[in-house]
N, C-alpha and C positions, 0 to 999 in steps of 0.2 A: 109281532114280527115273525117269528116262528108260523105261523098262517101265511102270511101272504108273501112270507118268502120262498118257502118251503114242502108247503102241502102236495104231494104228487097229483097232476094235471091240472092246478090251477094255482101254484106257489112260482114266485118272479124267476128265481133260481131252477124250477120244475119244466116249467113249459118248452125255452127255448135258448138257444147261445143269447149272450147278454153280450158278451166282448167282443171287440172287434170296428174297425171304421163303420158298417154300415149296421152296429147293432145296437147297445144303449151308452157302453161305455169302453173306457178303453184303461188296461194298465202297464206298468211299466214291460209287461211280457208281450202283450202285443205291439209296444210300440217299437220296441229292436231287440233282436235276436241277441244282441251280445248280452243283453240280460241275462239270459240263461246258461251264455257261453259263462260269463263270467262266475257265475255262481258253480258251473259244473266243476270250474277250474278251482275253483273254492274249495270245494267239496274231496277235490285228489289231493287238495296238499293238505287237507286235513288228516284223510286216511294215510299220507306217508308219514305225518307227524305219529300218529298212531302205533305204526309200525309192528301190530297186534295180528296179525290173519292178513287175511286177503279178499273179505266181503265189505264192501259199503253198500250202506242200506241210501236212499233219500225216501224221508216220507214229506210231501207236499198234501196241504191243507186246502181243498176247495180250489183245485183246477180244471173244473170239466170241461174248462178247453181244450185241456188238452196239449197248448201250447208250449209249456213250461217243460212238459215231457218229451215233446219233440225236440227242443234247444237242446236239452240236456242228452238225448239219447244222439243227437247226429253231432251231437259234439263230439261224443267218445265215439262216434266211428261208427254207429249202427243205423238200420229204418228198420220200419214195422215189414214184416212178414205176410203183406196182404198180396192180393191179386191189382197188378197197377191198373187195368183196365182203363187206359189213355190217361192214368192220370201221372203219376209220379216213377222216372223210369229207374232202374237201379243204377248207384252210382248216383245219384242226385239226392241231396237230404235234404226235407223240408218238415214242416208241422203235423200232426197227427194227431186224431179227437177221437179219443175214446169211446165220448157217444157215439159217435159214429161208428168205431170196428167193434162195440160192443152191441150195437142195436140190430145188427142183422142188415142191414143198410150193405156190407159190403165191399164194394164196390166204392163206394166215394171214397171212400175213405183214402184212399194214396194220397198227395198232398196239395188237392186241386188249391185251396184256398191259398196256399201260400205264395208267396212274388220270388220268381227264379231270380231275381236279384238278389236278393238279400242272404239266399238259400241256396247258392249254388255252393256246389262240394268243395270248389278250388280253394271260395274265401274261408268255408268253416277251414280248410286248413291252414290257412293264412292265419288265421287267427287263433287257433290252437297252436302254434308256433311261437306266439310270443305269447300267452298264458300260459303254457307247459311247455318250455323249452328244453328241461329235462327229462332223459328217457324214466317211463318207470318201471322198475325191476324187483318184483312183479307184476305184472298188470292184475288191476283187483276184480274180481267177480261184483258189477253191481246191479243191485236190486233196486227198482222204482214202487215208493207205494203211494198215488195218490188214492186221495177220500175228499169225498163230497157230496152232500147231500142233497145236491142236487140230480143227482143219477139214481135213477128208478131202478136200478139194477145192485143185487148185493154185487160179490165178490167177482169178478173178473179178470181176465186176463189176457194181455197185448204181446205175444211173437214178437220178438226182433229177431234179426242177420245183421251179421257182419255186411256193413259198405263198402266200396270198394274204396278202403281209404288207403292210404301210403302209412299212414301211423295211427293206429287204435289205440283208443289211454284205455280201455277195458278186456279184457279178457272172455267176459260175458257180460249181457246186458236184458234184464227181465221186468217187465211191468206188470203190475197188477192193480185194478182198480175196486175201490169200496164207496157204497156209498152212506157207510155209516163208521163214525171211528172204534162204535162198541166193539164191532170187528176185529180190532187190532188191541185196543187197550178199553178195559171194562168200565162202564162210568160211574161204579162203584168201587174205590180202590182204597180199602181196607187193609188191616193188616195181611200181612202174609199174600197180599193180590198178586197175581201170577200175570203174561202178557195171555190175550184170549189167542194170539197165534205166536206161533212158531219164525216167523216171518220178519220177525222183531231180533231175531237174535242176528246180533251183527258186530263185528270187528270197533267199525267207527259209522256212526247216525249222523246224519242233519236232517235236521227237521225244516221247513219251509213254511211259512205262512204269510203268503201275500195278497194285502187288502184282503183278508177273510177275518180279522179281528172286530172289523167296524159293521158288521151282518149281524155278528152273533146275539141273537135276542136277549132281550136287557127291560130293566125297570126303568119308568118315567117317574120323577117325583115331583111332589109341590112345596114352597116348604113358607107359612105365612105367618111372621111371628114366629115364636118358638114350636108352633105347631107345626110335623111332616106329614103329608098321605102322598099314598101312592096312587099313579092316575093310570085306568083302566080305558079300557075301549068298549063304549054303548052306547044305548037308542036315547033321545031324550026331544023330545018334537019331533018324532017320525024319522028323524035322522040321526047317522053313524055323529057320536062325539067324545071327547076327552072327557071321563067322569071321575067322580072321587073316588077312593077304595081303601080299605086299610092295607097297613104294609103286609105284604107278603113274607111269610115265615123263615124262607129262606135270608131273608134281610138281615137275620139276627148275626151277634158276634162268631158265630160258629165257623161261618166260608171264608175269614180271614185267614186262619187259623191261629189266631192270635186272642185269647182269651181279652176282653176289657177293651179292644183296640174296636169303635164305634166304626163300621161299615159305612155311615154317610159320609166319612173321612172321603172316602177315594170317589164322591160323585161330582160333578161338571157343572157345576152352576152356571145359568142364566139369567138375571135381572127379566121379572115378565116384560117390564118397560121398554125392553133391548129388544125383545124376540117379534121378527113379523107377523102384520096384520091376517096373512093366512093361517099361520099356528096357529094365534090366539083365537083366530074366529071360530075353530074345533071344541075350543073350553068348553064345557056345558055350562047354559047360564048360570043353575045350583052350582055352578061351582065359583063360578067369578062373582057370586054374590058373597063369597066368605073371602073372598081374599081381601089382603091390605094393602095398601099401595107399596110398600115393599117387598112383594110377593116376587118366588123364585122361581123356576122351574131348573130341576137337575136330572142327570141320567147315571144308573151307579148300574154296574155290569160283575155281577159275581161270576156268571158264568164262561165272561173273559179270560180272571181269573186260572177259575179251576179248569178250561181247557188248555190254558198254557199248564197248567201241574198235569194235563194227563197226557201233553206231547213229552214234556220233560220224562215221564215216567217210560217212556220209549227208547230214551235212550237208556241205555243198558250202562255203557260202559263209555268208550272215549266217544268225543261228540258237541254237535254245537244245534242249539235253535235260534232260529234266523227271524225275527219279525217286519215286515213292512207294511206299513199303510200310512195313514193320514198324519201330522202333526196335533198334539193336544187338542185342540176345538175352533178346525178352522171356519164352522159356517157361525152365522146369526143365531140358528133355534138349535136345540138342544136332539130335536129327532130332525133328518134333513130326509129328502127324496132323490131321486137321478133317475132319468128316462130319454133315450133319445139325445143321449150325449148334453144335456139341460137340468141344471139343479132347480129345485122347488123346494116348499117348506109345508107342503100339507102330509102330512102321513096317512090321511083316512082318503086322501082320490085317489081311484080308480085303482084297490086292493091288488093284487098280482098284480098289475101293470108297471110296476115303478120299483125301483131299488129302496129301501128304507134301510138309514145308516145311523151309527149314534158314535160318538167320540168312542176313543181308545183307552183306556184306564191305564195306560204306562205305567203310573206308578206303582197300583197292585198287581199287575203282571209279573213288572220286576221283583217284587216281592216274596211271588210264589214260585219261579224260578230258583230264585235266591234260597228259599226252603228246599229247593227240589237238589241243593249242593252246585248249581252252576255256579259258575263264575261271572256275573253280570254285567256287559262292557257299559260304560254312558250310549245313552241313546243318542247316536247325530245321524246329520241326514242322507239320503238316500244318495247324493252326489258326490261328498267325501268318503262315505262306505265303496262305491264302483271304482273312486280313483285310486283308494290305498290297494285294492285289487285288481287292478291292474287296464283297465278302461282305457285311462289315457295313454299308454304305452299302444294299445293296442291301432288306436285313432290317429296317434301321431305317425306310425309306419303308412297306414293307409291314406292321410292329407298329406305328408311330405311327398306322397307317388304321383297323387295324380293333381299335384299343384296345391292345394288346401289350408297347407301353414310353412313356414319357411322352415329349412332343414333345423332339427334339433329342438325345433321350440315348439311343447307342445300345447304350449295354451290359446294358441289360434285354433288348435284342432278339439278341444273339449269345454264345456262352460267353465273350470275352471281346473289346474294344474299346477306345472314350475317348470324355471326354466334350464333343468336340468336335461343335459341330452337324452334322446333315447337307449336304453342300457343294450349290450354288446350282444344278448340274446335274440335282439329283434333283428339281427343281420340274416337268420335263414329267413325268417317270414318276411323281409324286404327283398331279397335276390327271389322268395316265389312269385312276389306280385309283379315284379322285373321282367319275369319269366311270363307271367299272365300277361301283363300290358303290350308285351309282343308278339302273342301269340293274334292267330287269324281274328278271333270275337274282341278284340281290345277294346271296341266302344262299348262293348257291354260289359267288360270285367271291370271297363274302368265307372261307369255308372254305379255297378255293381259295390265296390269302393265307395264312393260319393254317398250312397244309399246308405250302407253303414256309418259312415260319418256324421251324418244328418240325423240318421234315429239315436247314436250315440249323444248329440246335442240334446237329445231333446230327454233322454234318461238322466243329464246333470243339468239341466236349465234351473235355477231357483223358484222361476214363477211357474214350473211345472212338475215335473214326476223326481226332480231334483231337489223338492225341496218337502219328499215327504221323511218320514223317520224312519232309521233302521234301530233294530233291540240285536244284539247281538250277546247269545250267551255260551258260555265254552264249559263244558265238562272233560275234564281228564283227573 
């Protein structure tokens, strides 16, 4: 996994954008803006609960989209500091890719890729109006830090300005990109470990980590009868196959951190019988000549784990880490593929070409958070998580406008709600869009509108990005 995820100019993550309609895959950041609004707004009433300084950090896990950084920064009010060169004019907030203003590129970089619909300034303020209805006094200095290793680049850094907003939630607004976490926290964290930057020290943290838990390279196992091996990648007839191996050392009691507590506890079993005919046809024959007919195949993820202990170790002081991705083990095989917007079950075609994913190990995660002194919430899913903050409040101002649900009731407006009225703060953010819908562009504000309510659907649909999991864990 780490190979052909990862390896610079020839790793899936290395080569080129992955995200997006016309690239392999798509997540809940690219598919609506309010994703990020939503989380931003998350992120200020945590630092007011805090009520410690006046810095919030965000560090985000594997976004070199980039996307999640643009939501979050033209939320508070800011763009990147590039030269717009026909692309993005100021006064306008849209998306912004890192690889891009960090590659020397330039120029593209203003916010061609993005849809003036969804991005135009009036609605982020529509929408910051009923997620932050109260002024904040102080506005807090925040710091962006994402990391991903899939940016051939160490340490960089993305210029913002002030937008021309009517109301900034920030005061200042700085990004910096890495594309290694040793950068920030050491992956050796021993007694007395220190952060490896300065960068880290902050008021109140959220940590981010979206769909990056299900990447993170991991062990395959077998387990036949009372016997386990772990299974490797090699040649056996000329061709790439699943071979035997002994277990890998790291496997022992020790990455629990729980003396006696057996590490195959937290891995994912599969029934071989269960798993498709493409998987199995990678087995190497010495290998399915030992198995039993109740032979399993599992995947157990320490490294899941200990990166959740070394985002925890980030937070300093008040603070929350955010997880989302996949539910427990929603495909057939144990190691799955994604290419082209199309799931597969081979892991060995066409290396770098294809995304290679493996379940989530929720349970040991929570675990090592839980050692790390958070405060661990139950894990539910990604559509209850957006409504208790505030989603549906935000859809139902905009479908009561331009026709979409009947006044008050917002569950014609989000996959799912109540039917309680909309609360008394969303009366500025409905007199702005009053004020939009009559202004001279009204078919575009109001499309504009409709476009958010639409991608809003489709972040709380059950059979879609609504029904993955969030981990939510709170330190103070």
């Amino acid at each position: 996994m780490q190979i052909v995820l990862y390896s610079p100019g020839t790793g899936f993550y290395a080569t080129r954008r992955r995200r997006g309609p016309r690239a392999d895959f798509l997540t809940a950041v690219e598919a609506s803006p309010l994703f990020g609004f939503v989380l931003a707004a998350y992120a200020l009433r945590l630092w007011s609960r805090a009520r410690a300084g006046k810095r919030l950090l965000v560090l985000e896990l594997g976004g070199a989209s980039g996307t999640l950084l643009g939501q979050v920064g033209s939320f508070l009010g800011f763009e990147p500091a590039v030269a717009s060169g026909g692309g993005a004019k100021r006064g306008k907030t849209a998306s912004v890719s890192p690889p891009d203003l960090l590659g020397g590129s330039g120029a593209a970089a203003a916010h061609a890729r993005s849809s003036p619909l969804t991005w135009s300034g009036a609605m982020v303020g529509l929408v910051r109006d009923v997620l932050v209805p109260e002024p904040l006094d102080p506005l807090p200095d925040v710091t962006y830090l994402l990391v991903d290793p899939g940016l051939a680049r160490s340490e960089s850094r993305v210029d913002w300005r002030p937008a021309d907003s009517e109301r900034p939630l920030a005061r200042s607004f700085e990004a910096r990109v890495f594309s290694e976490l040793d950068e920030l926290v050491p992956n050796d964290m021993g007694a007395g470990w220190r952060p490896a930057s300065d960068l880290l020290r902050s008021d109140c943290t959220v940590v981010v980590a979206n769909e990056v838990l299900d990447n993170v390279p991991s062990h395959l196992l077998i387990r036949s009868g009372d016997a386990v091996a772990e299974i490797g990648v090699g040649l056996e007839g000329g061709r790439l196959c699943l071979k035997k191996m002994a277990l890998s050392p790291e496997l022992g009691d020790q990455w629990t951190g729980r003396p006696g507590v057996d590490p195959l506890e937290y891995a994912l079993w599969r029934r071989l019988s269960d798993v498709p005919d493409q998987f199995k046809a990678r087995l190497a024959p010495s290998l399915l000549s030992e198995l039993t007919p109740d032979a399993s195949v599992g995947v157990v993820s320490p490294l899941q784990a200990r990166l959740a202990s070394r985002v925890a170790a980030a937070v300093e002081g008040f603070g929350a880490v955010l997880i989302f991705d996949l539910p427990r083990n929603p495909y057939e095989a144990p190691v799955v593929t994604y290419a082209g917007h199309t799931q597969g079950f081979d892991p060995l075609e066409s290396p770098g070409n294809q995304d290679v994913m493996v379940p989530v190990a929720w349970q040991a995660i929570r675990l090592a958070l839980s050692r790390a002194g958070f405060r661990v919430e139950e894990v539910r899913s990604q559509a209850s998580w957006l409504s208790s903050n505030g989603i549906d409040d935000v859809v139902g101002v905009l479908a009561e406008a331009v026709g979409g649900a009947r006044p008050g009731d917002r569950r014609d407006a989000a996959a799912h709600g109540d039917d309680s009225p909309l609360p008394p703060e969303a009366t500025a953010a409905r007199q702005r869009l009053e004020s939009l819908l009559a202004s001279t562009d009204k078919p575009l504000q109001a499309l504009a509108a409709r476009s958010l309510v639409v991608s809003a659907r489709a972040l709380s649909d059950p059979q879609a990005f609504g029904s993955f999991w969030v981990l939510e864990a709170l330190k103070d």
